[in-house]
N, C-alpha and C positions, 0 to 999 in steps of 0.2 A: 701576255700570259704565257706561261713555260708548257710545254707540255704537258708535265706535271700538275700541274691546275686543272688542264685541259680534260685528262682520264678523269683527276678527283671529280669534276665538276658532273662529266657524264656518268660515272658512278653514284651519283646523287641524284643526279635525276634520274636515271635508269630506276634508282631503287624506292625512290616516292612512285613514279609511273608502276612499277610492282605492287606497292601500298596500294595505291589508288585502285588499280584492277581487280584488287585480292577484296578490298571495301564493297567493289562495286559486285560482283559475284555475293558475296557473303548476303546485298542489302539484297541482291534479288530473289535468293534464298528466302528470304525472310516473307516479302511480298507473296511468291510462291505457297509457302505456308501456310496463305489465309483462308480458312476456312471458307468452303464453299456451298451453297443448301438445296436443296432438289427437292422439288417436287415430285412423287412418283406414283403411276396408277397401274399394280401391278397385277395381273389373274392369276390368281390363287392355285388356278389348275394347273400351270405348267411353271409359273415364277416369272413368266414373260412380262419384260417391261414396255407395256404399251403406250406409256406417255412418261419426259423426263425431262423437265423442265427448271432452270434455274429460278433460283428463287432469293429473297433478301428478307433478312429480317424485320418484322414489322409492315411485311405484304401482308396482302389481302389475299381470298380465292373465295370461288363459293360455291358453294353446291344447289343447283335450283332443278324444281320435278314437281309432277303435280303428285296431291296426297289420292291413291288411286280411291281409297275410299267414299271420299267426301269432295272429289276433283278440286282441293284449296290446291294456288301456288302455292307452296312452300321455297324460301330463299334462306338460305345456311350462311352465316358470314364466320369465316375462318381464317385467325391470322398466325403466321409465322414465326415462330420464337428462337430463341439464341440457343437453346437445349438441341435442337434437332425434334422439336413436338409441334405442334399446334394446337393455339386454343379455337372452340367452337364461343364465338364471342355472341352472336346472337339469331334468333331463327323467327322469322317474319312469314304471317302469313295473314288472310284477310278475316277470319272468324275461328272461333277453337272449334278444331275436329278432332274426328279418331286418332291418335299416335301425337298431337300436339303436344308440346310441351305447359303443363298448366300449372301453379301452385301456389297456394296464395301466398307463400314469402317469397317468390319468384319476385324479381325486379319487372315490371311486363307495364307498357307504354301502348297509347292507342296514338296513331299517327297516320296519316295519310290513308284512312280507311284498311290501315294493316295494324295488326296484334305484333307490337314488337318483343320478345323473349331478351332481357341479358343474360345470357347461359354463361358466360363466361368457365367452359370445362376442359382442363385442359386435354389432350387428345395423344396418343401415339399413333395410333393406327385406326383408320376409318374402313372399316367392310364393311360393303355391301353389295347385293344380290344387285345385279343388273337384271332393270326390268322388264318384263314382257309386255307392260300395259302404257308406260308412259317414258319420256325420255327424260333419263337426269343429265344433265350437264353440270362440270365442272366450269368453272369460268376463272381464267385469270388474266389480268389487264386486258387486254385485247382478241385475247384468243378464246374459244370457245371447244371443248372436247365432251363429247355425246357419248356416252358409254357402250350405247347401242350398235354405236360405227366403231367402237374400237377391239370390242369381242363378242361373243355371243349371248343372247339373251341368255339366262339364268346363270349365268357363270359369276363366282363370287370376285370381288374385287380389293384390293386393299388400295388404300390412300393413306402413304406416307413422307415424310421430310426424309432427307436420307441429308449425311455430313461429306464432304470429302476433302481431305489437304486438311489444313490448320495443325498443329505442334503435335495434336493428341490425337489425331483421328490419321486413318490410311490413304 
């Protein structure tokens, strides 16, 4: 091989090894990009985010508190969507009380000695009044967050998906 070969040959390789790096930056760009989804429970009074949790599309979480009324658990099932919303898909509880959900076109199942609701509505934003009477907990996979332990009673609260990264979002 002449020298001449020699440079051609390293200049070839040199400039695939450039391709290849410029490919591999660009693919990871792309990765980077994917959109990401949050769970957030934030107090209204100051914007402070108290809990901020990753989340995937097609999760679950649920909001469980007794009804102070009529002392029924109530259990909220809420799932996670591709918009950055969530739906309120169903709300269980063991007899219809005050503030239940009722209606006779209402989809509503009797099961396991609980009143099953398909609410299926979709949701942007979930406030509510943390209570002075009873404890709500959020619940997701494993984790368990008490509203009571995270700010103070009567303070309002929002529950939202937040976006972040993917093509369209910041």
């Amino acid at each position: 091989m002449s020298k001449k070969e020699i440079r051609e040959t390293i200049l070839v390789s040199l400039i695939i090894f450039f391709i290849l790096l410029v490919i591999y930056f660009i693919k990871g760009e792309v990765v980077n990009a994917e959109t990401k989804y949050y769970l957030e429970i934030i107090n209204r009074k100051d914007n402070d985010i108290l809990v901020k949790i990753e989340v995937s599309i097609g999760d679950k979480f649920y909001l469980e508190y007794i009804n102070s009324r009529d002392l029924n658990p109530v259990i909220d099932t809420f799932e996670v969507e591709e918009n950055g919303n969530f739906s309120l898909l169903t709300e269980e509880y063991p007899w219809y009380g005050v503030g239940q959900e009722y209606h006779a076109s209402k989809d509503i199942k009797f099961d396991d000695k609980m009143v099953r609701v398909n609410v299926n509505r979709e949701i942007e934003k979930l406030s509510l009044r943390v209570a002075f009477t009873v404890k709500q907990k959020i619940k997701y996979k494993d984790r368990e967050f008490i509203l009571s332990c995270l700010t103070n009673m009567g303070d309002l609260v929002d529950i939202i998906i937040v976006t972040e990264g993917g093509i369209n979002n910041k």
